[in-house]
Backbone as CSV, one residue per row, in Angstrom:
resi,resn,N_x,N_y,N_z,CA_x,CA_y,CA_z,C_x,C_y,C_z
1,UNK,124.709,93.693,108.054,124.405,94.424,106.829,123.799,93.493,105.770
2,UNK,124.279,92.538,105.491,124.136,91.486,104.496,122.212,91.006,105.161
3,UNK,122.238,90.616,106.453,120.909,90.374,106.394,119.808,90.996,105.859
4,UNK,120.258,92.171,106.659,119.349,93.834,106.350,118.944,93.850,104.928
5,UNK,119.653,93.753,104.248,119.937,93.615,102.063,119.216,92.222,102.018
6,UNK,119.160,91.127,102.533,118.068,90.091,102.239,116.629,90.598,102.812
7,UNK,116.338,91.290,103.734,114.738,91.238,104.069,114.545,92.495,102.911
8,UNK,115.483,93.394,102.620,114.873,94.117,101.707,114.356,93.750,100.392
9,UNK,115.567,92.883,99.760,114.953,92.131,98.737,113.655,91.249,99.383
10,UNK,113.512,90.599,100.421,112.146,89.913,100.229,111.192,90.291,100.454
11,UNK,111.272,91.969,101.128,110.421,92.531,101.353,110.025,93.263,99.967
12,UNK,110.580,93.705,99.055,110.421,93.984,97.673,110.196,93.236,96.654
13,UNK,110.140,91.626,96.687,109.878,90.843,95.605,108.097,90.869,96.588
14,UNK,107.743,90.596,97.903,106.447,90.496,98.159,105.705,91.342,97.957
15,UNK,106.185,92.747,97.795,105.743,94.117,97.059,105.191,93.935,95.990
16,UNK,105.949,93.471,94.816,105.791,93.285,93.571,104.890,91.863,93.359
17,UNK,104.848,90.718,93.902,103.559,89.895,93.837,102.393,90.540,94.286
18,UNK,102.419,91.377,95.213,101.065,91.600,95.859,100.406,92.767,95.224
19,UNK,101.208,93.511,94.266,100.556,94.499,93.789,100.159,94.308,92.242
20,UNK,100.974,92.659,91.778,100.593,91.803,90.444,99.167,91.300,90.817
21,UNK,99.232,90.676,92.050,97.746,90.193,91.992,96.860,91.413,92.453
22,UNK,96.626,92.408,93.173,95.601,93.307,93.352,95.002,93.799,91.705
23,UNK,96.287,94.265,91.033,95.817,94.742,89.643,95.073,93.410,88.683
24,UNK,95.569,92.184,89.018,95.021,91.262,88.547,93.579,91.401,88.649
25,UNK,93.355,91.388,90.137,91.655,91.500,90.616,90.717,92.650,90.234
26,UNK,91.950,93.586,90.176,91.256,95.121,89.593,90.658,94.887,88.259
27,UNK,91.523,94.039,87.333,91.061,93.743,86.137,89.971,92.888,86.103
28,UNK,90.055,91.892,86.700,88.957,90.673,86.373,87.395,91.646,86.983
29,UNK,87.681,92.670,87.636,85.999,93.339,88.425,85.611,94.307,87.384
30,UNK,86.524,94.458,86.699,86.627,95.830,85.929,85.681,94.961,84.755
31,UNK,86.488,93.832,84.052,85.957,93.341,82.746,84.813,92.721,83.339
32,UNK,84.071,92.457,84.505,82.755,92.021,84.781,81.846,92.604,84.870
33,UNK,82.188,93.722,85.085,81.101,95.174,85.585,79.637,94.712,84.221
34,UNK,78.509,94.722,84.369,77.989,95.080,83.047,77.477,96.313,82.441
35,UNK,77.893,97.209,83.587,77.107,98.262,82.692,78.119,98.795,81.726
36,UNK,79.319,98.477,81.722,80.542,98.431,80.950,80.663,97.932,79.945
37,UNK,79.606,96.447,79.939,79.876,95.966,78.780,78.740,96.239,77.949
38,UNK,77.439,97.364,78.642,76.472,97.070,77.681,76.523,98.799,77.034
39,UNK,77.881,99.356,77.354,77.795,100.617,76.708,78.856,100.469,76.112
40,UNK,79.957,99.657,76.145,80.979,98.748,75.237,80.745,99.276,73.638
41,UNK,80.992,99.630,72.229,80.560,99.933,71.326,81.304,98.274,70.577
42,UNK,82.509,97.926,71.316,82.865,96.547,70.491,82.354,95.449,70.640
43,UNK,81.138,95.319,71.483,80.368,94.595,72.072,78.962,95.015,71.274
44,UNK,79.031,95.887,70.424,77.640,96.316,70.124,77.093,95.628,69.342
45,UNK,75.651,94.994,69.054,74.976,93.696,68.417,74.252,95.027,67.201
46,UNK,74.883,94.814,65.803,73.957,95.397,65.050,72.864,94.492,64.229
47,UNK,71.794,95.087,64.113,70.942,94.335,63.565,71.153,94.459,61.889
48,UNK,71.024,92.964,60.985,71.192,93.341,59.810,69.997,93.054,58.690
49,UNK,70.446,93.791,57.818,69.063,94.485,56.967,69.422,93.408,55.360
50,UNK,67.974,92.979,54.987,67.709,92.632,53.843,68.201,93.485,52.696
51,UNK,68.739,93.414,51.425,68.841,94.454,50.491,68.433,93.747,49.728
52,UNK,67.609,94.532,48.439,67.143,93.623,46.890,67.802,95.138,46.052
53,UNK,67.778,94.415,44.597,68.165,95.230,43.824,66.942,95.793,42.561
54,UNK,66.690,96.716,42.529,66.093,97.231,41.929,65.911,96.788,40.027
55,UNK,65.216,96.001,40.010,65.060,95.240,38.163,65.245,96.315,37.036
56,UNK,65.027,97.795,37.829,65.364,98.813,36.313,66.731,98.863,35.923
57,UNK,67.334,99.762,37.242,68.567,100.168,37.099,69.692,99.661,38.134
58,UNK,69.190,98.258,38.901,70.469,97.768,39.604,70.770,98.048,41.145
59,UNK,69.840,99.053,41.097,70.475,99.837,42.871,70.134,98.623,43.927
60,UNK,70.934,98.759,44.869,70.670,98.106,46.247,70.321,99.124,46.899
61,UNK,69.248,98.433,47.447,68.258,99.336,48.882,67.482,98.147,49.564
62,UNK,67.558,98.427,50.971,66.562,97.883,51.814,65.315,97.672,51.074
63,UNK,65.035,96.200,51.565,64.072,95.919,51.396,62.893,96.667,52.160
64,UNK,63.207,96.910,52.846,61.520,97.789,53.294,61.323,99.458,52.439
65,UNK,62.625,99.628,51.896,62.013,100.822,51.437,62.041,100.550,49.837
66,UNK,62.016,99.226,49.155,61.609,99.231,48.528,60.593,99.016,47.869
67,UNK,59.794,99.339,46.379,58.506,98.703,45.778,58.448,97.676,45.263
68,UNK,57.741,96.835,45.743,57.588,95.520,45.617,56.381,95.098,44.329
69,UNK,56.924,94.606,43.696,55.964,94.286,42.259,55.965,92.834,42.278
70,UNK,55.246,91.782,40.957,55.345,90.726,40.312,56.738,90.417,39.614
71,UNK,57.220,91.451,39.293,58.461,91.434,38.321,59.881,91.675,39.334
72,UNK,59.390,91.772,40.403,60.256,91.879,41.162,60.175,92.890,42.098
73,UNK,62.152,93.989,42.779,61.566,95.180,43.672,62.099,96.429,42.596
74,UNK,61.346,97.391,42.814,61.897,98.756,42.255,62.696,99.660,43.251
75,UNK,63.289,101.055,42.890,63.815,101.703,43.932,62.957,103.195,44.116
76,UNK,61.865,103.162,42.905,60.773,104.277,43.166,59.893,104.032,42.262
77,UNK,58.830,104.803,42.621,57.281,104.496,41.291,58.239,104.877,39.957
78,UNK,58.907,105.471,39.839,58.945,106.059,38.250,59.300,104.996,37.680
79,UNK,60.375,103.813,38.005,60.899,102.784,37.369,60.108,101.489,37.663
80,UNK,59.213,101.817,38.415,58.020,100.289,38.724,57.209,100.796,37.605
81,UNK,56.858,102.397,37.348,55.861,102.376,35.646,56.760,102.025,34.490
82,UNK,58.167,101.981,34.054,59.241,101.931,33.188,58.694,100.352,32.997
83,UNK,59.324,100.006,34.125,59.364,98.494,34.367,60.393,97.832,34.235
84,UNK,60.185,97.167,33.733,62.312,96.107,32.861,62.700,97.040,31.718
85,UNK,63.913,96.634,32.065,64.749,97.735,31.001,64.764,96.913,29.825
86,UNK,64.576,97.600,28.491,65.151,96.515,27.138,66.054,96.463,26.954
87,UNK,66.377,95.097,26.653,67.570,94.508,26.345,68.610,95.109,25.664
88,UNK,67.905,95.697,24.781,68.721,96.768,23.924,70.032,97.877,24.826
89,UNK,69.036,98.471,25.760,70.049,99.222,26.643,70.704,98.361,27.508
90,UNK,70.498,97.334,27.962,71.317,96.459,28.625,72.684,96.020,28.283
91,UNK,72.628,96.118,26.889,73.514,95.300,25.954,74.376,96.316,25.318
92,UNK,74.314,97.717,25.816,75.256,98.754,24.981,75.757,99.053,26.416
């Protein structure tokens, strides 16, 4: 009886290594795959964007959608004809 109760235990601790390492391997094929990692979203490479601030009223916007002057960028024609704000309103 007593033997019988040792091959079971060693037949159950080799159970439990052999099914530690299969899942092991399951994992390491799993995290290699690439089409996994290139639809991954925490893996995702964003591209980043210039911002300037607008010399009338302050706004941040992309630089490409903004108007680009001597005096600097605007955030639409109406404040590239304004132009710089006076000091006056700056200062209240």
């Amino acid at each position: 009886m007593f033997r019988i109760l040792i091959v079971l235990i060693i037949l159950w601790i080799a159970w439990i290594l052999a099914r530690r390492h299969f899942l092991n391997l399951c994992r390491k094929e799993h995290s290699m795959d690439p089409s996994e990692k290139s639809d991954s979203t925490h893996h995702r490479i964003v591209p980043t964007v210039k911002t300037v601030q607008c010399v009338h009223c302050g706004l941040h916007l992309p630089e490409v959608e903004a108007i680009s002057s001597p005096h600097g960028f605007y955030c639409c024609r109406e404040h590239q004809q304004l132009g710089l704000p006076d000091e006056s309103r700056q200062s209240s």
